[in-house]
DODRENKOL-644235 format. One record per residue: x, y, z of N, C-alpha, C, O in turn. Coordinates in steps of 0.2 Angstrom, whole numbers, plus 2048, in hexadecimal, padded with zeros to 3 digits. Example, Ala and Ser with C-alpha at 12.3 -4.5 7.8 and 13.67 -1.06 7.14 Angstrom:
! residues 2
atom n.east: 842 | n.north: 7E4 | n.up: 827 | ca.east: 83E | ca.north: 7EA | ca.up: 827 | c.east: 842 | c.north: 7F0 | c.up: 827 | o.east: 847 | o.north: 7EF | o.up: 82A $
atom n.east: 840 | n.north: 7F5 | n.up: 823 | ca.east: 844 | ca.north: 7FB | ca.up: 824 | c.east: 840 | c.north: 800 | c.up: 827 | o.east: 843 | o.north: 806 | o.up: 828 $
END
This chain:
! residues 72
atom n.east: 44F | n.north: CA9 | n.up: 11B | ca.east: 44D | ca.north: CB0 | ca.up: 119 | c.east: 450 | c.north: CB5 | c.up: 11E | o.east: 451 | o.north: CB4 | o.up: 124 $
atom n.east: 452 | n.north: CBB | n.up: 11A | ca.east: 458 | ca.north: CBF | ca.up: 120 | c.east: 452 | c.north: CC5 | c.up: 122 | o.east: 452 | o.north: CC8 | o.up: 11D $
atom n.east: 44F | n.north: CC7 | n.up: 126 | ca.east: 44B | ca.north: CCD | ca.up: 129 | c.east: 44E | c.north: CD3 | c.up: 128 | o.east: 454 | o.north: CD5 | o.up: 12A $
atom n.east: 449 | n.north: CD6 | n.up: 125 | ca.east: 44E | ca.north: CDD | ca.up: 125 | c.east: 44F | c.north: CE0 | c.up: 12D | o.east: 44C | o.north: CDD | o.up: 132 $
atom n.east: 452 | n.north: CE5 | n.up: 12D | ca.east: 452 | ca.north: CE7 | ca.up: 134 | c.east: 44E | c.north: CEA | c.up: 136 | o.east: 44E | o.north: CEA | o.up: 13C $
atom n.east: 448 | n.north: CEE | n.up: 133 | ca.east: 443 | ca.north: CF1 | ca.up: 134 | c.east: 43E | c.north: CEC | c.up: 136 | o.east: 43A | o.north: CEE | o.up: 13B $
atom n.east: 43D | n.north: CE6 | n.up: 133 | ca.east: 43A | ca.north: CDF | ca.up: 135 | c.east: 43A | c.north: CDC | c.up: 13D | o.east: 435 | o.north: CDA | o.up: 140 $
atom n.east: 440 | n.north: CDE | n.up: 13E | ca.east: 441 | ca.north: CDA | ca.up: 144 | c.east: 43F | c.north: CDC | c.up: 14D | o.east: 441 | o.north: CE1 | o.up: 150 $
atom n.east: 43C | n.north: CD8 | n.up: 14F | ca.east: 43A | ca.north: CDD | ca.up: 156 | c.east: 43E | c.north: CE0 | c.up: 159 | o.east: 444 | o.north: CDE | o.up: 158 $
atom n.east: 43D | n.north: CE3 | n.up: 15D | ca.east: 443 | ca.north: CEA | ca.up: 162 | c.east: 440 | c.north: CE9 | c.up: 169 | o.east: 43A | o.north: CEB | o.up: 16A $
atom n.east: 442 | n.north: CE7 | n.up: 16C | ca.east: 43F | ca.north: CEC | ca.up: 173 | c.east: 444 | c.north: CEA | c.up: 178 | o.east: 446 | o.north: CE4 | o.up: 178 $
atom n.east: 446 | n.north: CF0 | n.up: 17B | ca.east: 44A | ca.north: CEE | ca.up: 17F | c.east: 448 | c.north: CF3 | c.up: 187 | o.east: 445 | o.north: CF9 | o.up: 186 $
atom n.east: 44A | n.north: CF1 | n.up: 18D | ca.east: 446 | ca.north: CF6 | ca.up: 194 | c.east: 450 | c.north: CF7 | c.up: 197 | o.east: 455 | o.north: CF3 | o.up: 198 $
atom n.east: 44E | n.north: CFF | n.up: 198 | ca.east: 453 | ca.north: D02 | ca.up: 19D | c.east: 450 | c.north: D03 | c.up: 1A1 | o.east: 44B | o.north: D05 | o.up: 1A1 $
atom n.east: 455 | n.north: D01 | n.up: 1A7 | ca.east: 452 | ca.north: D02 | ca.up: 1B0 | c.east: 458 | c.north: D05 | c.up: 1B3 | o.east: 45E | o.north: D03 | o.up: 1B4 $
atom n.east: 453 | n.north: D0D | n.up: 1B4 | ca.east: 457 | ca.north: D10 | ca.up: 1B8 | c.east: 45E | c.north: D0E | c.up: 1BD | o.east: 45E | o.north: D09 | o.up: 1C0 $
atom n.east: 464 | n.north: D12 | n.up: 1BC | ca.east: 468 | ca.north: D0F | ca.up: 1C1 | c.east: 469 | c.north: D07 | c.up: 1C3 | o.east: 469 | o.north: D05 | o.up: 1C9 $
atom n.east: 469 | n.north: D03 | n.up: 1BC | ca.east: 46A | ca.north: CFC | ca.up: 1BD | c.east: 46C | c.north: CFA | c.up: 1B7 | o.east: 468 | o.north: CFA | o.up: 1B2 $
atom n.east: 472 | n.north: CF8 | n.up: 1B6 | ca.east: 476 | ca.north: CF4 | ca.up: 1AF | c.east: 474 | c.north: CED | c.up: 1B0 | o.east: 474 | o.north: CEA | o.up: 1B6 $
atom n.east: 473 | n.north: CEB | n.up: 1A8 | ca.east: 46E | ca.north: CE2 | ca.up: 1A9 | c.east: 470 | c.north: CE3 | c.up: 1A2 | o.east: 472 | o.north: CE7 | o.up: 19E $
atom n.east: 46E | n.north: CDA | n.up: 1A2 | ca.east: 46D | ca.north: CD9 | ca.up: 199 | c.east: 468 | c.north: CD5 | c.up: 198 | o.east: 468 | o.north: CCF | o.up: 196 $
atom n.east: 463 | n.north: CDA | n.up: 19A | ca.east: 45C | ca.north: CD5 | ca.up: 198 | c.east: 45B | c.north: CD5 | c.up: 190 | o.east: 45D | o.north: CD9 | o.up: 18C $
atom n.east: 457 | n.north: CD0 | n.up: 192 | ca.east: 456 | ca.north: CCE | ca.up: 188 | c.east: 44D | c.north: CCD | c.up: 18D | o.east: 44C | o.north: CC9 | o.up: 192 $
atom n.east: 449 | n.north: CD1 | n.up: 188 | ca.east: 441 | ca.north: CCF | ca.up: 188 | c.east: 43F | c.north: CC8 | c.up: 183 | o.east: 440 | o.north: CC7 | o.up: 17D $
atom n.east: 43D | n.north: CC6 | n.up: 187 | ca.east: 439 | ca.north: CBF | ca.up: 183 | c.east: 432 | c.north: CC2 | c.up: 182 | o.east: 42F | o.north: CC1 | o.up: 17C $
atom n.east: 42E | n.north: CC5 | n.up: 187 | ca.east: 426 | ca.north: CC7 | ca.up: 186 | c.east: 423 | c.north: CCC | c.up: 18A | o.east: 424 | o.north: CCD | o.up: 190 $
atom n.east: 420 | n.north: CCF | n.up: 188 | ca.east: 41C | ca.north: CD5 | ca.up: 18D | c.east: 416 | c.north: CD5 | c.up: 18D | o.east: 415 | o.north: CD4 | o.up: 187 $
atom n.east: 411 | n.north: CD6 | n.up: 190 | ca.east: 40A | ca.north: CD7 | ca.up: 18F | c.east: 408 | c.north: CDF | c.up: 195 | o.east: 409 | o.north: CE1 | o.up: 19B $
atom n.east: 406 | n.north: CE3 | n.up: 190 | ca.east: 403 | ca.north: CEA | ca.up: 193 | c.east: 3FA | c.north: CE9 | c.up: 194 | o.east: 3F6 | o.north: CE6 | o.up: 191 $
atom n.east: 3F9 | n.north: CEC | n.up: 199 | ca.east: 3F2 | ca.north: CF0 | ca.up: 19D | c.east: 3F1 | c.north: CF6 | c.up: 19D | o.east: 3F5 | o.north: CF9 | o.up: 1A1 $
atom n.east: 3EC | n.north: CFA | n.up: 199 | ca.east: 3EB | ca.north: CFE | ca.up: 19D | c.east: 3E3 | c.north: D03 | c.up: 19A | o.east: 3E0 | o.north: D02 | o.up: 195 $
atom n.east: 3E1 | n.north: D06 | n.up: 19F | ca.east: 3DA | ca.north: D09 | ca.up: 19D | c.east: 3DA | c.north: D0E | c.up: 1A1 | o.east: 3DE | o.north: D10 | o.up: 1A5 $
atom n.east: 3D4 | n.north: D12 | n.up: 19F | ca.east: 3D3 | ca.north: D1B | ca.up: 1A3 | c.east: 3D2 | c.north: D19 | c.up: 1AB | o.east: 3CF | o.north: D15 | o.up: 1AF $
atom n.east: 3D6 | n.north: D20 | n.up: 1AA | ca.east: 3D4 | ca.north: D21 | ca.up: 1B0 | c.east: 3DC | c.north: D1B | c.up: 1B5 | o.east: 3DD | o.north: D1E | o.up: 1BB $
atom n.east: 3DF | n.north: D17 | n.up: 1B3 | ca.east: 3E1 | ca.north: D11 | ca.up: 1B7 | c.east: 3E9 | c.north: D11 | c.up: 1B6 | o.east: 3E8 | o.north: D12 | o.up: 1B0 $
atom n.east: 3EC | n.north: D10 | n.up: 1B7 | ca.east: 3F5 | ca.north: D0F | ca.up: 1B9 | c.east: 3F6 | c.north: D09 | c.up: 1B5 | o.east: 3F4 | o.north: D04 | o.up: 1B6 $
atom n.east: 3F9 | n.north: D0C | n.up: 1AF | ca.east: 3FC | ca.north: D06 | ca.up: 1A8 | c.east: 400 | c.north: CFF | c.up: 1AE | o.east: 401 | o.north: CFF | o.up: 1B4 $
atom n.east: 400 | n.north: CFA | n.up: 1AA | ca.east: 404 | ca.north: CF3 | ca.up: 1AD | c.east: 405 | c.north: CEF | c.up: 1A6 | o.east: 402 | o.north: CEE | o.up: 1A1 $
atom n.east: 40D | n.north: CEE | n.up: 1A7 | ca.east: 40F | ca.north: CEA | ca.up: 1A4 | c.east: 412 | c.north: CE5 | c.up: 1A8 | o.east: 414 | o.north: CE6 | o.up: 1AD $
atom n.east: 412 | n.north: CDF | n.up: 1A5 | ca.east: 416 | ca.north: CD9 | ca.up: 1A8 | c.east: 41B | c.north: CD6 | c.up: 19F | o.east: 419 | o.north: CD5 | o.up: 199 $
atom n.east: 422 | n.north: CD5 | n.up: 1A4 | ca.east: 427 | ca.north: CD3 | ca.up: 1A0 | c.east: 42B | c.north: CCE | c.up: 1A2 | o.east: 42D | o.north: CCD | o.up: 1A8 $
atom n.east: 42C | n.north: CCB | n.up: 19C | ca.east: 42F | ca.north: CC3 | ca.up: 19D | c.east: 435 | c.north: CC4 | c.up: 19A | o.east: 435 | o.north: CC5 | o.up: 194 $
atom n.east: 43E | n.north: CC4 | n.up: 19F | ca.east: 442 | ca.north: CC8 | ca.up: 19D | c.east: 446 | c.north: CC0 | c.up: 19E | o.east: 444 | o.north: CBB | o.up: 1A1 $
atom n.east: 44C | n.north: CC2 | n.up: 19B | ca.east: 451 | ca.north: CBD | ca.up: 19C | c.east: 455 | c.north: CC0 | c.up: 19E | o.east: 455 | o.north: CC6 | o.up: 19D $
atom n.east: 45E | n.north: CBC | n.up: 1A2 | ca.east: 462 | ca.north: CBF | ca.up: 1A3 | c.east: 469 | c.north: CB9 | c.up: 1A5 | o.east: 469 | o.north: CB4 | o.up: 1A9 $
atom n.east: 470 | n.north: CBD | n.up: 1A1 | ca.east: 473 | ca.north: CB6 | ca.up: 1A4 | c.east: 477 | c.north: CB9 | c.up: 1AB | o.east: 47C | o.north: CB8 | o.up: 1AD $
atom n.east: 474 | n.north: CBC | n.up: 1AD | ca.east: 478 | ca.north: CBE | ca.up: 1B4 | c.east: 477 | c.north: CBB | c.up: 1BA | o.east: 476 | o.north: CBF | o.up: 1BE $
atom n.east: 476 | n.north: CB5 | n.up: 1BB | ca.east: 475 | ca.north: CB3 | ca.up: 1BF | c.east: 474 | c.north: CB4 | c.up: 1C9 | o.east: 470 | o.north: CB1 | o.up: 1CD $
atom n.east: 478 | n.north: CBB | n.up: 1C9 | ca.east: 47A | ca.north: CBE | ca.up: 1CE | c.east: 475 | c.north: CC4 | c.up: 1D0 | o.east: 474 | o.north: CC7 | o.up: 1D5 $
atom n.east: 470 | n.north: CC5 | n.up: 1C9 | ca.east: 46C | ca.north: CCB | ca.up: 1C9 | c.east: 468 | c.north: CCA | c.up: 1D1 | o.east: 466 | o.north: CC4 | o.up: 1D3 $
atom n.east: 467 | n.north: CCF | n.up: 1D4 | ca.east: 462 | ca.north: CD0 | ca.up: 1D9 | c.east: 45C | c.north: CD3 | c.up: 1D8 | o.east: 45B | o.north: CD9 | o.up: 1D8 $
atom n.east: 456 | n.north: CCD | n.up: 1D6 | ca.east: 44F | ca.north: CD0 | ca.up: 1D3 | c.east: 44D | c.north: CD7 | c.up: 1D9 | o.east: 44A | o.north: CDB | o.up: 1D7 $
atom n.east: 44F | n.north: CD7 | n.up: 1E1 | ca.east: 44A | ca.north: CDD | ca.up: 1E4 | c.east: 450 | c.north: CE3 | c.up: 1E2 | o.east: 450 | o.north: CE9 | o.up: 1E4 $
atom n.east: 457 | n.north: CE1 | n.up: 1DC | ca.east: 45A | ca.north: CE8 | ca.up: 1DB | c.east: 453 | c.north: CED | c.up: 1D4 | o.east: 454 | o.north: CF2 | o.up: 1D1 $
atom n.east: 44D | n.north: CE6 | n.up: 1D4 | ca.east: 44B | ca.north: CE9 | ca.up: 1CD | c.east: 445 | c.north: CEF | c.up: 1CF | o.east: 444 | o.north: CF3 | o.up: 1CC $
atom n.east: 443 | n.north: CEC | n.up: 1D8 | ca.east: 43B | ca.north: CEF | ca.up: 1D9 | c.east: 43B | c.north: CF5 | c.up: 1DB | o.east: 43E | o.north: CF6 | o.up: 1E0 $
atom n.east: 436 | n.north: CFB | n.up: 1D7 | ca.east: 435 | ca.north: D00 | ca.up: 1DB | c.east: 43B | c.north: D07 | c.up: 1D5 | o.east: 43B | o.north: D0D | o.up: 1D7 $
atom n.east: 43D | n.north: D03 | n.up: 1D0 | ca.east: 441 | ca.north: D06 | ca.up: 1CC | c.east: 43E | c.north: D08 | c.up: 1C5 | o.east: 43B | o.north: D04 | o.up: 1C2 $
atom n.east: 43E | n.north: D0F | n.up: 1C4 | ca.east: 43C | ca.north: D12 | ca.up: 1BE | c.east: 441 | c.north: D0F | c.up: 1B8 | o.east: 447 | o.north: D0D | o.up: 1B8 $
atom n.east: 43C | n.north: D0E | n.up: 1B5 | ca.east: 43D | ca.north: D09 | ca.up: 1AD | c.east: 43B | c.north: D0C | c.up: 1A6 | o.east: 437 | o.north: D11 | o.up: 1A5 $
atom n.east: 43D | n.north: D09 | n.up: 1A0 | ca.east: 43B | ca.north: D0C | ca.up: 19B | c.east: 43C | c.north: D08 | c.up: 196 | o.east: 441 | o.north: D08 | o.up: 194 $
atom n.east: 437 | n.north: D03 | n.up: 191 | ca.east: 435 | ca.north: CFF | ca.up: 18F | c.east: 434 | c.north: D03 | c.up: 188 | o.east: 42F | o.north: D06 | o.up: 186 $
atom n.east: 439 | n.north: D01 | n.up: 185 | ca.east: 439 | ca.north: D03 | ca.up: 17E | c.east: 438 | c.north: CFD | c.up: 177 | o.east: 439 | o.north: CF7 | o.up: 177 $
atom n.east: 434 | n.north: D01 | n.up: 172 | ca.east: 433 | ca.north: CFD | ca.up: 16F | c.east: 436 | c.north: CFD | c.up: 167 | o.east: 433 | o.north: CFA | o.up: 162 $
atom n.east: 43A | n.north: D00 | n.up: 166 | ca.east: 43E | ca.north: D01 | ca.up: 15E | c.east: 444 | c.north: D08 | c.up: 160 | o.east: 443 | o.north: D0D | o.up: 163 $
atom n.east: 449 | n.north: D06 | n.up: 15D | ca.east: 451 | ca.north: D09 | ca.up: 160 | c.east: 44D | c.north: D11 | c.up: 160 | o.east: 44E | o.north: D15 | o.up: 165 $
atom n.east: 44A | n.north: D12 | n.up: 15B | ca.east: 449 | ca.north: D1A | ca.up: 15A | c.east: 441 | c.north: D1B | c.up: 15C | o.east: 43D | o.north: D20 | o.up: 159 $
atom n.east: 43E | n.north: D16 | n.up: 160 | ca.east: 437 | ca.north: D1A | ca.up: 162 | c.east: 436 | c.north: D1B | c.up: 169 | o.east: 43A | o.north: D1A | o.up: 16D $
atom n.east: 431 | n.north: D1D | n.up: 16A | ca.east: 42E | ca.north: D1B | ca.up: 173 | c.east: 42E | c.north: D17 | c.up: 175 | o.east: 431 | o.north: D13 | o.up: 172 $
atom n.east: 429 | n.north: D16 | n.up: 17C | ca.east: 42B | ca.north: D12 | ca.up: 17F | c.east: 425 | c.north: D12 | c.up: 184 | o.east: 41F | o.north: D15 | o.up: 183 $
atom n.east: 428 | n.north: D0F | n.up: 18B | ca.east: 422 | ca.north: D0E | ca.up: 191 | c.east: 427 | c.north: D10 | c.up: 196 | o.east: 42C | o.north: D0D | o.up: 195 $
atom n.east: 425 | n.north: D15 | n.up: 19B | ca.east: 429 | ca.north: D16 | ca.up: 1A0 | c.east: 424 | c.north: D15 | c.up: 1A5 | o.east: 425 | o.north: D15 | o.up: 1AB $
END
């Protein structure tokens, strides 16, 4: 069975001043009044060379469908 493309999940995260080729496997979001949203994301990557502390402290944008929003 062929998925249409509208079918098929999207999400892809751009990180400020950092070329990568993360591929998301999972995400899980928090969040509630009053309190500072949290997501945690389970990212792949064939780069072996990536330096995880070039990730921390970097504004991010977690998109969810080529033509929608997102989470910054």
């Amino acid at each position: 069975m062929t998925l249409n493309p509208a079918d098929r999940p999207y999400f892809s995260l751009s990180v400020d001043g950092l070329e990568h080729d993360f591929q998301i496997l999972s995400f899980t979001g928090h969040e509630a009044i009053n309190q500072p949203f949290c997501f945690t994301l389970e990212l792949v990557s064939e780069r072996m060379s990536l330096d995880l502390e070039d990730l921390l402290n970097r504004p991010a944008f977690l998109q969810f469908a080529p033509d929608a929003g997102g989470i910054h």
